[in-house]
ZATI-457574 format. One line per 8 residues: number of its first residue (from 1); their letters; for each residue x, y, z of C-alpha. Coordinates in pm, 1 decimal, always signed. Each point is the difference from the previous one (the first is absolute). Example, Ala and Ser with C-alpha at 12.3 -4.5 7.8 and 13.67 -1.06 7.14 Angstrom:
BEGIN
1) AS) +1230.0 -450.0 +780.0  +137.0 +344.0 -66.0
END
This chain:
BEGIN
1) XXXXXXXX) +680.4 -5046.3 +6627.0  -329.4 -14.1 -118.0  -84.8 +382.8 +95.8  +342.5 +51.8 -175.2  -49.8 -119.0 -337.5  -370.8 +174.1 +4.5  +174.5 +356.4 +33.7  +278.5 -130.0 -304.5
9) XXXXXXXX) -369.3 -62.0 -229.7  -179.0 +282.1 +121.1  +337.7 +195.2 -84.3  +19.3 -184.3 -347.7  -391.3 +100.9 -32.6  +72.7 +334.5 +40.4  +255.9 +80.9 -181.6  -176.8 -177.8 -279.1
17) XXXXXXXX) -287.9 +234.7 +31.4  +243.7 +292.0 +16.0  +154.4 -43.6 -369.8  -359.7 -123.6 -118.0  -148.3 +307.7 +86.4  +157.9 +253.8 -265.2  -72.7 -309.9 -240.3  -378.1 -44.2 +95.5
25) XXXXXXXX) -26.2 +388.3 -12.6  +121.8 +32.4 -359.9  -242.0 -272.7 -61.5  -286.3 +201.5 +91.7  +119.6 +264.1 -252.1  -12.4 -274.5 -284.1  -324.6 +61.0 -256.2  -269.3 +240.7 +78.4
33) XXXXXXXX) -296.9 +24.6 -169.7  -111.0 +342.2 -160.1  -353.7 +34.2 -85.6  -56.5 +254.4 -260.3  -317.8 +166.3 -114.1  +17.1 +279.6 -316.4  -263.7 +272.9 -94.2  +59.3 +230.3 -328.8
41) XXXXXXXX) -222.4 +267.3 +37.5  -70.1 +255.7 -297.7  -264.7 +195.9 -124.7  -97.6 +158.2 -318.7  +349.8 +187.7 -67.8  +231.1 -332.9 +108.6  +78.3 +204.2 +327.8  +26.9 -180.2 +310.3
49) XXXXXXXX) +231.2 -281.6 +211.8  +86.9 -339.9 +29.0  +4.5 -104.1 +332.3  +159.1 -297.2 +125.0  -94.6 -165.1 +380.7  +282.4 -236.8 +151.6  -170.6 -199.6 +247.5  +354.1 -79.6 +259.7
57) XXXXXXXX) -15.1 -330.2 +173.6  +15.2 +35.4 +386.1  +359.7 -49.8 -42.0  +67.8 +348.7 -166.8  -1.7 +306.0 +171.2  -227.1 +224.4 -186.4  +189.0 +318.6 +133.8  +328.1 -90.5 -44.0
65) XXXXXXXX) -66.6 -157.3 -344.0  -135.9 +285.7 -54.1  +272.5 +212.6 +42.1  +259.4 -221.8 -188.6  -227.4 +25.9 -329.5  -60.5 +391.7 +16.7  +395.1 +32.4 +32.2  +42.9 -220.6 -281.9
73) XXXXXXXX) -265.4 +148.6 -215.3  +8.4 +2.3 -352.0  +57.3 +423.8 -103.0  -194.7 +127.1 -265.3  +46.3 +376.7 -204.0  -373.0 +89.2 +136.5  -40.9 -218.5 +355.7  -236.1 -257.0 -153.7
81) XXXXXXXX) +68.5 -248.0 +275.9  -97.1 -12.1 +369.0  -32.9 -197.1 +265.2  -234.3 -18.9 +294.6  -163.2 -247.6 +320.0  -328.3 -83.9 +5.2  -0.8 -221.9 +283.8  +190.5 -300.9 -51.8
89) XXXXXXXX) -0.6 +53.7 -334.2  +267.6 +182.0 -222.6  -103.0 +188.0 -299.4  +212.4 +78.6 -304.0  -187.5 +279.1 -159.4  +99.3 +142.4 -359.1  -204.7 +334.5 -106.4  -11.1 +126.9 -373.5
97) XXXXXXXX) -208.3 +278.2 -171.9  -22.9 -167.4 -308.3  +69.7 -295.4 -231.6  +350.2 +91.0 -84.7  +49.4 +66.3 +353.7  -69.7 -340.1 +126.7  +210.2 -168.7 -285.6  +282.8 +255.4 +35.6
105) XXXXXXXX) -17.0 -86.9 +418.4  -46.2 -378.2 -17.6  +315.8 +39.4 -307.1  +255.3 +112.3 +270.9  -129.9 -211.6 +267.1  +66.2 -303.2 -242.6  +259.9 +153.1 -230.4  -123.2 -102.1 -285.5
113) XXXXXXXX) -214.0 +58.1 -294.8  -375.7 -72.3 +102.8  -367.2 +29.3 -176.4  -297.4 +123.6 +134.3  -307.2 +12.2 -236.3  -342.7 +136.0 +65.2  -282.5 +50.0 -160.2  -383.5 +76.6 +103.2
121) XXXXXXXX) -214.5 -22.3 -290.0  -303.9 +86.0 -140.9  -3.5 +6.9 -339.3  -177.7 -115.8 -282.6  +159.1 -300.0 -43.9  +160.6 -56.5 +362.0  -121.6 +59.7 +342.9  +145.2 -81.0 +350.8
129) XXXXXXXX) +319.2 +43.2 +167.2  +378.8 -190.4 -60.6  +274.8 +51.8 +230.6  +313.2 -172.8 -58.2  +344.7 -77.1 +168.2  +333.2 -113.3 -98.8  +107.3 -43.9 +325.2  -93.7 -220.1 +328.9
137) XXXXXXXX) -60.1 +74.7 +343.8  +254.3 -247.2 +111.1  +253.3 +285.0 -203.2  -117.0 +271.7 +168.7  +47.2 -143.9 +366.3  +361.6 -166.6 -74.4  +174.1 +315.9 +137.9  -247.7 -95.8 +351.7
145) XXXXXXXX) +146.3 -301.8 +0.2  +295.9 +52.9 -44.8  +53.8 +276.3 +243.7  -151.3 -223.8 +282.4  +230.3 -289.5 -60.8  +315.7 +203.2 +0.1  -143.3 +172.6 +247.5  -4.9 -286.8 +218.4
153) XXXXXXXX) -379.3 -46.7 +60.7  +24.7 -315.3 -171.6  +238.8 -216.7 -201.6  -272.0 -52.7 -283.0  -341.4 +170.8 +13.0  -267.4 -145.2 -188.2  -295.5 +190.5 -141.3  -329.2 -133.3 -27.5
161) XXXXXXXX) -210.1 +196.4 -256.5  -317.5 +74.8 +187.7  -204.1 +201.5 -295.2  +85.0 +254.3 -269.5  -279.8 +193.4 -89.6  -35.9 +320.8 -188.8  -280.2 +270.6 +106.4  -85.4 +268.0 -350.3
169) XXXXXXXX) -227.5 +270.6 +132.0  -100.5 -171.5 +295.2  -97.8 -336.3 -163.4  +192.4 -344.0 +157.7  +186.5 -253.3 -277.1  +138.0 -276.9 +73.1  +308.7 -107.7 -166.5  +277.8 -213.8 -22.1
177) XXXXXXXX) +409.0 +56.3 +173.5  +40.5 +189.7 -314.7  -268.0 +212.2 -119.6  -161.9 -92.1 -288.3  -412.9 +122.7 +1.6  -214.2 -52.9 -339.0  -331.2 +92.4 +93.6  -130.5 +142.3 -381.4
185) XXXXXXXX) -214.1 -139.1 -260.6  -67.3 +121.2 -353.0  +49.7 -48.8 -365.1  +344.3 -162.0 -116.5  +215.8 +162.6 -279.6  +182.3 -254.4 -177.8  +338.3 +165.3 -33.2  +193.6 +310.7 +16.9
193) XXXXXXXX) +324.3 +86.4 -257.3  +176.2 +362.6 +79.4  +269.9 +55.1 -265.8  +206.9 +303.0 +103.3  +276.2 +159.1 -229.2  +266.8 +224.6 +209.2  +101.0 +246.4 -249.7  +229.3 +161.8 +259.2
201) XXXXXXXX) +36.6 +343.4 +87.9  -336.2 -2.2 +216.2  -221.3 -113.8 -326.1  -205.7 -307.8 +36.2  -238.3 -221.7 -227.1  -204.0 -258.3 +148.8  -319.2 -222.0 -159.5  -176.3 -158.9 +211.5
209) XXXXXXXX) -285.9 -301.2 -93.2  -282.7 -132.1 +197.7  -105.3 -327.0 -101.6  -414.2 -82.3 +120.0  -113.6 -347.4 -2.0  -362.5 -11.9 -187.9  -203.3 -110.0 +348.0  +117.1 +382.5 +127.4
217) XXXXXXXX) -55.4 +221.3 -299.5  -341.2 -218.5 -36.7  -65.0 +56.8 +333.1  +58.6 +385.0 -2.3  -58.3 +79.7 -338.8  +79.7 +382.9 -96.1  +58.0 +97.5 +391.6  +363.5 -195.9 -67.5
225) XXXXXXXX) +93.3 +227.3 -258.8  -106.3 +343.2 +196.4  +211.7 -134.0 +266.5  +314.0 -51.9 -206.5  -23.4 +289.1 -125.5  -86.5 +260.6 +274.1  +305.4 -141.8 +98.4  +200.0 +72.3 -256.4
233) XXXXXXXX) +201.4 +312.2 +41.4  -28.2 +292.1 -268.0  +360.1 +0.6 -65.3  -101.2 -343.9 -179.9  +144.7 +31.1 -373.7  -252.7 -310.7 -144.8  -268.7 -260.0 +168.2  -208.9 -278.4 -174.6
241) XXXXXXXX) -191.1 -272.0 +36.4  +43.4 -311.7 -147.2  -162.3 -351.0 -7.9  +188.7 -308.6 -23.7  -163.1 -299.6 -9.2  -161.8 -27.9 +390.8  +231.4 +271.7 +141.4  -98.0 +380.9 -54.2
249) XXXXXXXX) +350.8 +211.8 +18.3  +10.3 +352.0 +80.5  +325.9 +162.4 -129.2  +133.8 +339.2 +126.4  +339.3 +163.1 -74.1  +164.7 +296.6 +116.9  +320.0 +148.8 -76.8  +251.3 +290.1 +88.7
257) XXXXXXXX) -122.2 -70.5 +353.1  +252.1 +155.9 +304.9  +79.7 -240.0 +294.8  -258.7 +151.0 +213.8  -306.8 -18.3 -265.6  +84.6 -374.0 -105.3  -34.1 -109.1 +389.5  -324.8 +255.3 -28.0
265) XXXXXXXX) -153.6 -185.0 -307.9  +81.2 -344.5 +136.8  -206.6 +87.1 +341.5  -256.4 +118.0 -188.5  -29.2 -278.0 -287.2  +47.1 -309.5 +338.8  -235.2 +188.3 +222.6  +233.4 +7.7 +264.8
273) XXXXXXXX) +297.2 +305.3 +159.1  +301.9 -152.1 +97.6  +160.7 -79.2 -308.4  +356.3 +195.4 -64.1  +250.1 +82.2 -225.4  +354.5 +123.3 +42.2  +302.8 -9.7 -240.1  +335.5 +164.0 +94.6
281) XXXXXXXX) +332.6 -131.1 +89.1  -145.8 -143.8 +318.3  +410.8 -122.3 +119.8  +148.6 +245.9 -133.4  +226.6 -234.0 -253.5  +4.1 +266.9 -265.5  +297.1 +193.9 -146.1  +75.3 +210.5 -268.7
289) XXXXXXXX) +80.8 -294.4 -237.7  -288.3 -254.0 +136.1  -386.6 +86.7 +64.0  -105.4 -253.2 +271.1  -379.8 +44.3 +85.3  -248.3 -217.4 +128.2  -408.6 +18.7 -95.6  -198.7 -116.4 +318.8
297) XXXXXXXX) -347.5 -58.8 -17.3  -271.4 -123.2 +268.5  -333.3 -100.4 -178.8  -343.2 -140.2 +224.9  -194.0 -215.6 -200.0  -259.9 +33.9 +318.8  -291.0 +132.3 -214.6  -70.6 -250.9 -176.3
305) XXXXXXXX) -45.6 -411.6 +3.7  +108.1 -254.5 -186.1  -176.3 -359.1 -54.2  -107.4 -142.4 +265.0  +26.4 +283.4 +256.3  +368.6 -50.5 -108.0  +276.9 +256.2 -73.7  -37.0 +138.8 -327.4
313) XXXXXXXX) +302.8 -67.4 -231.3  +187.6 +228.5 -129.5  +256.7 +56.3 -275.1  +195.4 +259.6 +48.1  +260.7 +125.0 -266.4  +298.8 +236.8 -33.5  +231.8 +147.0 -234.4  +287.9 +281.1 -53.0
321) XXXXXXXX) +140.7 +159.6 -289.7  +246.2 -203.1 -203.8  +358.3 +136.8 +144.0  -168.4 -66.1 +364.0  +152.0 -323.2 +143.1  -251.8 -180.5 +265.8  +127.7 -145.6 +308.9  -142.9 -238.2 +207.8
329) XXXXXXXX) -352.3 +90.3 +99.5  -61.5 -161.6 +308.1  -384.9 -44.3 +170.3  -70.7 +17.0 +393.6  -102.5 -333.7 +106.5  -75.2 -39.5 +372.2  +304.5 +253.4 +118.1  +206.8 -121.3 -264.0
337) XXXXXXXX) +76.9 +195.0 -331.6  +38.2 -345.4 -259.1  +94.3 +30.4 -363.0  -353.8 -145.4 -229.3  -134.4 +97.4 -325.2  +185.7 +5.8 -365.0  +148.0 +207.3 -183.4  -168.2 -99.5 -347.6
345) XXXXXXXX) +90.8 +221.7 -379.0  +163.8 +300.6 +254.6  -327.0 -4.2 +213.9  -33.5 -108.8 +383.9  -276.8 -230.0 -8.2  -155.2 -108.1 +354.3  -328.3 -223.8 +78.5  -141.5 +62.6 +332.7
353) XXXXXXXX) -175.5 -189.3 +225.0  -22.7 +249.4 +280.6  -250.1 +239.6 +130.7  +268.3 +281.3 +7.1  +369.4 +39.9 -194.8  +303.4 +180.2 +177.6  +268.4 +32.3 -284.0  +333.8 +132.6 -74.4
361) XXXXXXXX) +128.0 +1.5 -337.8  +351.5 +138.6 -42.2  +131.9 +112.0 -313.1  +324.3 +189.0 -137.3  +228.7 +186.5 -305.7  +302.9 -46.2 +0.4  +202.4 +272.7 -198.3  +344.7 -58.8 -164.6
369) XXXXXXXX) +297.7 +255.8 +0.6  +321.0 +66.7 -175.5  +150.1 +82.9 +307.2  +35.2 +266.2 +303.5  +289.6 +305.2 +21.1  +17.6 +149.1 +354.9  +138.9 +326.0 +3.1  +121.5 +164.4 +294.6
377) XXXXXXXX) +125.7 +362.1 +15.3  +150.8 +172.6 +286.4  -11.1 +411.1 +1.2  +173.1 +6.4 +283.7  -81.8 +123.2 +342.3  -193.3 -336.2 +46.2  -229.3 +95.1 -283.7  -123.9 -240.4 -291.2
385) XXXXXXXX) -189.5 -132.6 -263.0  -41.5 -359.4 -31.1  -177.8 -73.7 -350.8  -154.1 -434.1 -44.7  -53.7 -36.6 -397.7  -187.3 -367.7 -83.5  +130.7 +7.3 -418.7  -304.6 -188.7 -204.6
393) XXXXXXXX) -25.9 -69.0 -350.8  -255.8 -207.5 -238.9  -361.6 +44.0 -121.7  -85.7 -38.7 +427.9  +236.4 +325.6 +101.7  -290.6 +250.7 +32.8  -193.0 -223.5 +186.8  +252.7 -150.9 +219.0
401) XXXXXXXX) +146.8 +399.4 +59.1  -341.0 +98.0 +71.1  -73.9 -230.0 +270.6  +331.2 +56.3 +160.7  -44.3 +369.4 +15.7  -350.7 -68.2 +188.9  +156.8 -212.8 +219.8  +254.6 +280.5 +110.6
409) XXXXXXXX) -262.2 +243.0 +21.2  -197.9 -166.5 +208.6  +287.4 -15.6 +236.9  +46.6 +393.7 -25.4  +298.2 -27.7 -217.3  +120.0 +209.7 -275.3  -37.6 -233.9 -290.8  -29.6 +130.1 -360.9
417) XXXXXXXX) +67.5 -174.5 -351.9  +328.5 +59.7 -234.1  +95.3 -121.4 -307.4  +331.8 -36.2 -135.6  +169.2 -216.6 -319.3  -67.0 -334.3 +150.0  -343.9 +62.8 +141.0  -206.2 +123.5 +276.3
425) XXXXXXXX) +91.7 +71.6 +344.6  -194.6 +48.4 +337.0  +193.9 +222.4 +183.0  -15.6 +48.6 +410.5  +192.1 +304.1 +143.7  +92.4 +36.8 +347.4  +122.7 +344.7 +125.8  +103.4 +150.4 +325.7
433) XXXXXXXX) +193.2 -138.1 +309.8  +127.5 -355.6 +65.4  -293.0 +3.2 +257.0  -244.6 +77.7 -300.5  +174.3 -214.3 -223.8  +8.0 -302.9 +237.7  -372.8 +121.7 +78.0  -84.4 -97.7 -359.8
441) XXXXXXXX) +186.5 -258.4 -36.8  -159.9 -175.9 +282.6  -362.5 +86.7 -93.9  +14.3 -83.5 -365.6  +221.8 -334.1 -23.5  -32.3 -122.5 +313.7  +128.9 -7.0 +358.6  +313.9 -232.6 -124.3
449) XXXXXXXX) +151.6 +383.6 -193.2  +112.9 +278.2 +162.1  +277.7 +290.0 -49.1  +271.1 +114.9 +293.5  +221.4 +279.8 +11.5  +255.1 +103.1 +204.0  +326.2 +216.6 +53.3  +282.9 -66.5 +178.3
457) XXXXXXXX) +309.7 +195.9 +136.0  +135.4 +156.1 +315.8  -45.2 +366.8 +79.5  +426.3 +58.3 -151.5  -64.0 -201.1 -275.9  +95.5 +179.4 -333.4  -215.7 -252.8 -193.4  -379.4 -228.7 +100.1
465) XXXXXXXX) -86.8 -305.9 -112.4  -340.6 -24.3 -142.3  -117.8 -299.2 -26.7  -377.0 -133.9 -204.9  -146.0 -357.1 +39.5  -265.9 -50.3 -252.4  -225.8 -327.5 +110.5  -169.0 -137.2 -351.9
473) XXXXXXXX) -178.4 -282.8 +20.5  -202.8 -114.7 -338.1  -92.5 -354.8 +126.5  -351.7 +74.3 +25.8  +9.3 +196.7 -342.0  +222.3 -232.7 -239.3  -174.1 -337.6 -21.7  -46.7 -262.3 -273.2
481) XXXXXXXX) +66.3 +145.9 -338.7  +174.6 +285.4 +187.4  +251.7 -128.2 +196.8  +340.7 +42.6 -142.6  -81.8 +304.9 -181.6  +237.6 +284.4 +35.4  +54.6 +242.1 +241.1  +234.2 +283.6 -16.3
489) XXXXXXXX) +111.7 +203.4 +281.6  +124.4 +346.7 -41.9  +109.8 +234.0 +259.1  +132.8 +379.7 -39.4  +112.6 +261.8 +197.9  +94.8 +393.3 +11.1  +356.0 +62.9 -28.9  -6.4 +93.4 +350.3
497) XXXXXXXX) -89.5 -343.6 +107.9  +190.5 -190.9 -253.6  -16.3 -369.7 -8.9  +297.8 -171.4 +124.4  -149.4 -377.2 +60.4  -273.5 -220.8 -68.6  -111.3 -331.6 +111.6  -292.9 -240.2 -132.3
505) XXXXXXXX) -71.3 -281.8 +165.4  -259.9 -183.4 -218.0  -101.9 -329.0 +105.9  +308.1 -242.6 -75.5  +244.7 +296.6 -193.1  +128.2 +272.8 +157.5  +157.0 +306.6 -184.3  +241.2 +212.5 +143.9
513) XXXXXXXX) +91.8 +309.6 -251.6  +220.0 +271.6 +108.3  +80.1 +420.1 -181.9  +177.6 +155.8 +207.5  -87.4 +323.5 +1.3  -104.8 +66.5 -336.2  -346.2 +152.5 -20.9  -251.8 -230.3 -143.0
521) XXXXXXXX) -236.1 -297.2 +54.9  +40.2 -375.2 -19.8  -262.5 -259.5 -178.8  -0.9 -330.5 +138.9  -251.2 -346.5 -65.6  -228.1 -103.0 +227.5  -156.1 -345.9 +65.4  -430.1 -53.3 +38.8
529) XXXXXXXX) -3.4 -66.8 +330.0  +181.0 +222.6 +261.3  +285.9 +196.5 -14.0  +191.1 +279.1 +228.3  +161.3 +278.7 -129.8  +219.2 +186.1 +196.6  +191.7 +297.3 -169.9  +261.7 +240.2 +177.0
537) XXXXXXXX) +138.4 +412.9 -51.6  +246.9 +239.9 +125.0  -121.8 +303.5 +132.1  +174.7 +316.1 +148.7  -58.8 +26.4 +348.3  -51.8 +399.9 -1.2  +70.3 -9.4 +418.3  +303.4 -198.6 -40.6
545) XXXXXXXX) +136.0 +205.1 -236.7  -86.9 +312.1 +167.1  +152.9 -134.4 +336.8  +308.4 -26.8 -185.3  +13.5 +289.5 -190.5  -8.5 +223.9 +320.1  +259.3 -255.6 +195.6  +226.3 +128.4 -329.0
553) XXXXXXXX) -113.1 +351.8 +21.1  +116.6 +30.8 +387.9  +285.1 -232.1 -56.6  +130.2 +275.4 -258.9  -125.0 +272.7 +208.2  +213.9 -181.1 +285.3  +280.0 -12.0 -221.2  +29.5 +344.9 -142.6
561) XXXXXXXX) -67.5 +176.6 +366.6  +306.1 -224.1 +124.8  +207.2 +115.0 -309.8  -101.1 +380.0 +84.1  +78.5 -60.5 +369.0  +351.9 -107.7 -70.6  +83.9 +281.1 -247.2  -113.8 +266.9 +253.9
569) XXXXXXXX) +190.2 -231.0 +278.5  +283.6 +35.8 -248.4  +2.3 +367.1 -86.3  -53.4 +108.6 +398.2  +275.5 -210.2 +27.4  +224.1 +199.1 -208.3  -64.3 +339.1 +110.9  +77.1 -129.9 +372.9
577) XXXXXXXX) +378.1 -101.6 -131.4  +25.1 +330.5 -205.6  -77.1 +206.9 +324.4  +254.4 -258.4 +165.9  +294.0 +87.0 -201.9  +18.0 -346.4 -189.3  -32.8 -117.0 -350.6  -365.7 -167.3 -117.5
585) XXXXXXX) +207.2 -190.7 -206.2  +141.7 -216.1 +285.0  -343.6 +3.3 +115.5  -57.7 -220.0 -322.4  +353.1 -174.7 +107.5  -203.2 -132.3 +327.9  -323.5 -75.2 -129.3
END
């Protein structure tokens, strides 16, 4: 008995262990412990790598974990990212040639916005080297993590930061998870203030003041100024010096600058390279009616210190012409673009704290119409002109007309400027096939418009249908003061193709008009948003008509060679009876 119950426990035991087992496996997999180790390695030019070690616990399979994170990757444009054994140890190894490079690689490996400033210095009044990050290494190993866990390597993996350090032109800094080296020393500039004025079309003004605390222009004397100013670009309209109680300001001002030579004077005037400028309708939100752009600027306050070894502050300024409305300019702020400053008396006002800017200030015009006339003509033979007036009127016609016409233009349209009683007109003209015309259509207004044509009909049909589906949709185009503004519709066609039927379906209405076959066009009201206009014709089917004609032709042919058979059947007739001795006229008595 005894013996018997020992075989039931060892039995229990066992099949105890046996459902344990999977359990006490996954346990295994719980946490694992990454140790990671990062070098950035540059040299004079910003070209280089950042290599990143992953020290696996014994637990991990290098090679297979291996594998699973070169399938999984990240994919960039120019193959910044690799991967590679050394050992135990994985390495995660992004290459760039340059500074734009590296921000542009680590940018898709995050996907988002990120800020990389450096500067190595030796100037007159700084000297040194600053590298800065926006980012942490914890960011740029997430997708390691991640891949490992779902890979099933571990249900959590934990990384333990080992060292970051950053080697420029062979020489070793340590630094922090996220990057942050200050190694310079120097004189401090008490602030900074760049006013810009964007008087559109590519012309810029900008004054910029540089504000020395008495300790540095004591301390330099006249060397100060030379440096200022051998700085200062030629294309500088006006520079002076002025004293203000304790502070010594040095004012410069240039104006009718192009986008390229105000980021050139700003590198030159902050002793730095990597600022930028770009202005240009960056989403492409603009339309004939509406200019959408957006100014974006990246400024590097790197060349110079504030107080106390401190950022130097900045104000930074910006204003439009009068009929420009601002948007919402918005500042990068570790990844995230947040809305700061003021607008103050029409100009963006922003105090900065920072040792670099990244900014995007959107502005806009907004131009108001009488209303829009769509004219369609058909020549027949699916051939057509399709003519888009925009009617203005007011003291802000040329303007508005103008701007319109360059927005057409630089879509490769044929847009020119009329005038009639009411006002002026921008006029688009479409010509060709319905493939051109729903070529245009597409291109210029937008994917939502397009043009169809088609023809209908058996091979005996005396007549075709022919039927046209004009796509408009001015959603994008009428907003705010112009939605709700009229827009007329008119279609026309060659008497050979006359209208019989047309149909507009216009967001809640639809208008059904009907002509029979009268030769002539039909006008009809359209709504801002979208509408569908489908219009139908009659046309003579030339191989129907042909068909029949010859079924006539040897249908009389038929007829008239059976007529002539039964006369000469008739006549032979005859002479048989004469030569028979009897009468034709009973002859006609039988038949």
């Amino acid at each position: 008995m005894k013996s018997f119950c020992k075989k039931i426990v060892i039995y229990i035991l066992a099949a105890v262990l046996i459902v344990s087992l999977p359990l006490l496996l996954t346990s295994c997999k719980g946490e694992a412990a990454v140790i990671v180790e990062s070098q950035l390695n540059i040299d004079e030019n910003f070209s280089g790598s950042r290599v990143i070690g992953l020290n696996l616990p014994n637990g991990i399979d290098t090679a297979s974990a291996l594998k699973v994170l070169s399938d999984n990757c990240p994919k960039t444009p120019k193959g910044a990212f690799a991967l590679k054994q050394d050992g135990l140890k994985i390495e995660f190894v992004i290459s760039f040639e340059n500074q734009q490079g590296y921000i542009d690689a680590v940018k898709s490996l995050l996907k988002r916005d990120v800020t990389v400033c450096y500067a190595k210095l030796n100037n007159l009044l700084t000297q040194g080297t600053r590298l800065e990050e926006d980012f942490d290494i914890s960011e740029l190993t997430q997708w390691i993590a991640d891949t490992l866990q779902s890979g099933g390597f571990a249900s959590n993996i934990q990384r333990n930061y080992h060292s970051n350090l950053v080697s420029i032109n062979g020489e070793i800094l340590p630094t922090g998870t996220t990057v942050s080296i200050n190694s310079t020393t120097g004189h401090a500039v008490k602030g900074i203030t760049i006013d810009t004025v964007n008087n559109k079309n590519n012309s810029y003004s900008r004054r910029f003041t540089f504000s020395l605390p008495e300790e540095t222009y004591t301390a330099l004397g006249d060397s100060v100024k030379e440096f200022f100013e051998a700085n200062t670009d030629a294309k500088a309209q006006y520079s002076q010096w002025t004293r203000k109680g304790a502070v010594l300001d040095y004012e410069v001002t240039f104006s009718e600058l192009t986008q390229e030579e105000l980021a050139a004077v700003t590198n030159k005037l902050l002793a730095v390279t990597d600022c930028t400028a770009v202005y240009g309708d960056k989403e492409n939100k603009s339309t004939a009616l509406t200019q959408s752009l957006v100014f974006e600027e990246r400024l590097d306050f790197f060349g110079f210190l504030g107080p106390q070894k401190s950022a130097v502050p900045v104000q930074y300024l910006y204003s439009l012409p009068s009929e420009t409305e601002f948007g919402s300019p918005t500042v990068l702020q570790q990844g995230k673009w947040e809305a700061l400053g003021d607008k103050i008396n029409g100009v963006y006002t922003l105090d900065i704290t920072q040792s670099s800017l990244n900014i995007n200030i959107p502005d806009g015009i907004k131009y108001q119409i009488d209303g829009i006339d769509v004219i369609l003509e058909n020549k027949g033979e699916d051939s057509f002109i399709r003519t888009f007036d925009i009617h203005y009127s007011g003291e802000k016609a040329e303007k508005a007309v103008n701007y319109a016409i360059g927005f057409f233009k630089g879509k490769e349209a044929n847009a020119t400027k009329q005038s009639d009683n009411n006002g002026t007109i921008c006029r688009v003209i479409f010509s060709g096939k319905s493939s051109d015309i729903n070529k245009w259509v597409n291109r210029v207004f937008g994917s939502s418009n397009s043009f169809q044509y088609s023809r209908s009909g058996g091979f005996l049909s005396v007549a075709d249908t022919v039927a046209l589906t004009d796509n408009i949709d001015l959603t994008a185009l009428l907003v705010d003061n112009n939605i709700g503004k009229l827009v007329k519709y008119t279609v026309t066609a060659v008497p050979e193709e006359a209208i019989s039927s047309l149909n507009a379906n216009s967001g809640s209405t639809n208008t059904v008009l009907t002509q029979g076959e009268k030769t002539g066009g039909f006008t009809v009201e359209l709504g801002s948003g979208t509408s569908v206009v489908k219009t139908y014709s009659s046309i003579a089917n030339t191989n129907g008509i042909v068909v029949y004609v010859l079924i006539a032709v040897f249908l009389a042919i038929g007829f008239v060679a059976l007529l002539v058979r039964n006369k000469n059947k008739e006549k032979l007739l005859r002479q048989k009876l004469r030569r028979q001795g009897e009468q034709p006229e009973s002859y006609k008595m039988n038949l």
